[in-house]
C-alpha positions in Angstrom: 21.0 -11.5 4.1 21.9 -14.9 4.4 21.4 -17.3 1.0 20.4 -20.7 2.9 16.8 -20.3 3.6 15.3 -20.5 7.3 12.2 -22.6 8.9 9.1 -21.2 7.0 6.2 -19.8 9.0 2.5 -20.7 8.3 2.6 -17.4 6.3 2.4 -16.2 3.4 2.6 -13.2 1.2 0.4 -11.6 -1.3 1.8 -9.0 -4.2 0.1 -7.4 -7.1 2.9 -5.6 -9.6 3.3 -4.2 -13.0 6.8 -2.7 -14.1 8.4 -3.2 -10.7 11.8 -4.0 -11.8 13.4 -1.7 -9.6 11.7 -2.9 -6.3 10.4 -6.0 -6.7 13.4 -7.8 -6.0 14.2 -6.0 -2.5 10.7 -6.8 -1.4 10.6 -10.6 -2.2 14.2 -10.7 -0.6 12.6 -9.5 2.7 10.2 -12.8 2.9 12.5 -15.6 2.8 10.4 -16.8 5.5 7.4 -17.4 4.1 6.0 -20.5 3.4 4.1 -19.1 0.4 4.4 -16.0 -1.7 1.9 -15.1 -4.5 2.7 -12.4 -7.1 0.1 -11.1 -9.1 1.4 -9.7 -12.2 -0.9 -7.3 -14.7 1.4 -7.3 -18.0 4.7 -5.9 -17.1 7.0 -4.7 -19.5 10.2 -4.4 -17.9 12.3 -7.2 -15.9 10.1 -7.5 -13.1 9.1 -11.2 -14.0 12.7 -12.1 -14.6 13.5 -11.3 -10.7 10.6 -13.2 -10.2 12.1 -16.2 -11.9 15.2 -15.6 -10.9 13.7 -15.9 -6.7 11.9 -19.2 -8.1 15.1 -20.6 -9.2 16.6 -19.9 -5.9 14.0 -21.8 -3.9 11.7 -18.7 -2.7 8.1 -20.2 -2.9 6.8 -17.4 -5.5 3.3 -18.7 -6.9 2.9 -16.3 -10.2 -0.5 -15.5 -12.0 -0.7 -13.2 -14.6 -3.9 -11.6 -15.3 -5.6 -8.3 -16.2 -6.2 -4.9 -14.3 -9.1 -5.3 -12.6 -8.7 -2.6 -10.0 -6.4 -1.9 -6.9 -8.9 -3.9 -4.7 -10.2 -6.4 -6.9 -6.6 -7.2 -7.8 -5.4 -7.7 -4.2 -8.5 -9.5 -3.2 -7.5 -12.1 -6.0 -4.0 -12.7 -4.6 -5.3 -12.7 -0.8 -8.1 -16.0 -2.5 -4.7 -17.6 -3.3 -3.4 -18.0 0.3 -3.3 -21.4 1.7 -1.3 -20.4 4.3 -2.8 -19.3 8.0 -1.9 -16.0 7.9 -1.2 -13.3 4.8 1.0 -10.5 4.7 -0.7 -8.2 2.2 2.3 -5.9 0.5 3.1 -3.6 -2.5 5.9 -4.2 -4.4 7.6 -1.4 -3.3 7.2 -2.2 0.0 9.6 -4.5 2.2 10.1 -5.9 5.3 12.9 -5.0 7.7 15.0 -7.3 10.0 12.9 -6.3 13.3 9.5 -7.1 12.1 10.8 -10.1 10.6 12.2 -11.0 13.9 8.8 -10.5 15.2 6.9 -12.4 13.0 7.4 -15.7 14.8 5.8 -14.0 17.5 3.1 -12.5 16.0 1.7 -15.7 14.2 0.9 -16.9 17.9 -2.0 -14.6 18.7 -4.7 -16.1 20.1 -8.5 -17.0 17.8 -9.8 -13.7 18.8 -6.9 -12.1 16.8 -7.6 -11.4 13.3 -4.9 -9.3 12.2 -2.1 -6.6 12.8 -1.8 -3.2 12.1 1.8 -2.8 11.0 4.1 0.7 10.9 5.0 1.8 7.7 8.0 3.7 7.5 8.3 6.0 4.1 11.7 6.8 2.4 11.4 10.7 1.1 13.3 11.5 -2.3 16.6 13.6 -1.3 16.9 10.6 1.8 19.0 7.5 2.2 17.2 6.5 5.0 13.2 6.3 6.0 11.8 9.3 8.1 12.9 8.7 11.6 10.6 7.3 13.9 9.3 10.2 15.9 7.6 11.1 12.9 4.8 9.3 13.6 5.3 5.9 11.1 1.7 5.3 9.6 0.0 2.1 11.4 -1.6 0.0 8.5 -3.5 -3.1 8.6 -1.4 -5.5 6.7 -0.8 -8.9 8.3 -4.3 -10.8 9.0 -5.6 -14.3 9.5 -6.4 -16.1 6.1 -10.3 -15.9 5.9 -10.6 -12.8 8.4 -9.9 -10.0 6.2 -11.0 -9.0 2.7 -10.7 -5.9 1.1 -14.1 -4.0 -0.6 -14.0 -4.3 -4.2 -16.1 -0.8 -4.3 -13.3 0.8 -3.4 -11.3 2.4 -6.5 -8.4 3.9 -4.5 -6.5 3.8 -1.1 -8.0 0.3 -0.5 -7.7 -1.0 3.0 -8.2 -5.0 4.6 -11.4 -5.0 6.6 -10.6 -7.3 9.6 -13.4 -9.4 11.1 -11.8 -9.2 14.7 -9.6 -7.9 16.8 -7.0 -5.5 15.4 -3.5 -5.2 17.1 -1.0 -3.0 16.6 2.5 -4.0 15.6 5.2 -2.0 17.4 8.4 -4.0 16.8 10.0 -3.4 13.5 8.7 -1.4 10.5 7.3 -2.0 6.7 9.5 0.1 4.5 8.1 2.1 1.8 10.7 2.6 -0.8 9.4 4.3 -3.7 11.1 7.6 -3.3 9.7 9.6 -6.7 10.9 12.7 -8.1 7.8 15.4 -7.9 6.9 15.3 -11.5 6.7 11.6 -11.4 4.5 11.5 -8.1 2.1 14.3 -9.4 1.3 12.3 -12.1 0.4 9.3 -9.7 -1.5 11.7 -7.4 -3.4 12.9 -10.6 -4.7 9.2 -11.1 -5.3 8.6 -7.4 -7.8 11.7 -7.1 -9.3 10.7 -10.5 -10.3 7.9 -9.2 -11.5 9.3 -5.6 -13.2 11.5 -7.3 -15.3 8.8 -8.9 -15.8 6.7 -6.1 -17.6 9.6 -4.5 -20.1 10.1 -7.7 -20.9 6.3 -7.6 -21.9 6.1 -4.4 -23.9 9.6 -4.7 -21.4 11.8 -2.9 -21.8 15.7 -3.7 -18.9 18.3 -3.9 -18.2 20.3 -1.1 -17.0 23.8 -1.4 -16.0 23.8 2.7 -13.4 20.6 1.9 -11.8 22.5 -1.7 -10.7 25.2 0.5 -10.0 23.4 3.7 -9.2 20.0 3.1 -5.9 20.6 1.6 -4.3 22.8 3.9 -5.4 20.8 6.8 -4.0 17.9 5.4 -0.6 19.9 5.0 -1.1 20.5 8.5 -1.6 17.0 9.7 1.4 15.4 7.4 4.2 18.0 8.4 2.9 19.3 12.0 0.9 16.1 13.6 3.3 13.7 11.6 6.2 15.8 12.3 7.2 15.4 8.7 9.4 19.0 9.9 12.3 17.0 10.8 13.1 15.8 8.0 13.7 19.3 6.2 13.0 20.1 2.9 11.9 16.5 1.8 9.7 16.5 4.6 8.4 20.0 3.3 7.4 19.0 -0.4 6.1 15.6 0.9 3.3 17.0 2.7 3.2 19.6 0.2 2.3 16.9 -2.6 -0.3 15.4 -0.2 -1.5 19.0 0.0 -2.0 18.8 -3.8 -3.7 14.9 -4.1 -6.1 16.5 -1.7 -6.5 19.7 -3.7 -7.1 17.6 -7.4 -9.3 15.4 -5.3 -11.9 17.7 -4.3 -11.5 19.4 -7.1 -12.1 16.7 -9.4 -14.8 15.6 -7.5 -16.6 19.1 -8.3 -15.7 19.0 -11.9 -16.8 15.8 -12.9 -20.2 16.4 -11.1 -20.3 19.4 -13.3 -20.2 17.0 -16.3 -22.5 14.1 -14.9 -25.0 17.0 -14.1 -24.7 18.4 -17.2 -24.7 15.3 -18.8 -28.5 14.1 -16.8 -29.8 17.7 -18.1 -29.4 16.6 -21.6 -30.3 13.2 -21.8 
């Protein structure tokens, strides 16, 4: 990647983080185009705010606020309220992107009014893999690039929190984001514990009752749609265990969901 930087676009790019050290810097290397890039950091430890002053010292335009956890959505809705720019390109830390979408971009900043936002492909590297799943996979198509003041994600939302476009929705089809955080399995089940924790309690707050039909069918259909639908099989074993672990978060998700009704049933009865 070249070290002068180009033209900027009317774009920029907003990043929550904490303890990134060992992605961060591939993913703000990937937007030396945009005119803005604001990282919102929630108390790292490690050197992940050192790469970040180290691409301010180089000229990226990296706008750095440091603040507490509020949540996943509440978190990225803050760094989207610190755009200026006309569009946003809503990322995770581990995420990057590659030389054909950011060929494309130019492009893609020209839609017309009725245009609110992009859905983008999302390419995931597998542990055991040098290289992203191939594209006849099926790449995910997520919404991440959308006008400045036509997207906003629901601060509800504890977990897998998605922009909410007020518009129309294109898809993407040059180029890829690239997911990078490969994990080793004990690492990610500990993730996928937290994820369906907190899925678990989204579905209480909003009244949501367990369902026995989803504990025993949910996960294997989601096993099903990952390494059949998605074609996750060609890419061997990897493939295998990463639909497996989705398998799993969908497993501890329902389950978890019945449990902790258990408790806030048990807990009503004694009040």
């Amino acid at each position: 990647m070249s070290q002068s930087l180009p033209a900027k676009l009317p774009l920029a790019a907003a990043i929550i983080c904490k303890d990134e050290a060992a992605c961060i810097g591939q993913c703000l290397a990937s937007l030396e185009s945009c005119a803005e890039i604001i990282v919102v950091d929630s108390g790292s430890t490690d050197a992940t705010l050192h790469i970040v002053a180290d691409f301010q010292a180089k000229g990226w335009p990296i706008k750095l606020f440091q603040r507490g956890w509020p949540g996943y959505a509440q978190q990225k809705q803050f760094a989207l309220d610190q755009v200026s720019q006309s569009w946003v390109l809503s990322l995770d830390a581990d995420e990057w992107v590659d030389d054909d979408l950011r060929a494309d971009l130019p492009r893609l900043l020209q839609a017309g009014d009725d245009v609110a936002g992009y859905r983008l492909q999302r390419a995931i590297t597998l542990f055991g893999r040098a290289e992203p799943a191939p594209r006849w996979t099926k790449p995910e198509l997520i919404l991440r690039l959308v006008r400045r003041g036509r997207a906003h994600f629901d601060e509800k939302v504890l977990v897998h929190e998605g922009l909410i476009a007020k518009g129309a929705v294109l898809d993407a089809k040059r180029g890829v984001l690239r997911h990078e955080r490969a994990l080793r399995l004990d690492v990610q089940i500990g993730k996928e514990v937290v994820y369906a924790r907190l899925k678990a309690q989204q579905r209480l707050a909003i009244g949501k009752k367990p369902s026995l039909f989803k504990l025993l069918f949910n996960p294997p259909m989601y096993f099903f749609r990952v390494y059949v639908l998605h074609r996750m099989f060609l890419c061997g074993a990897p493939g295998f265990i990463h639909a497996g672990t989705g398998a799993i978060y969908s497993f501890l998700a329902e389950a978890l969901h019945y449990q902790l009704w258990l408790e806030q049933r048990a807990g009503n009865a004694n009040r």
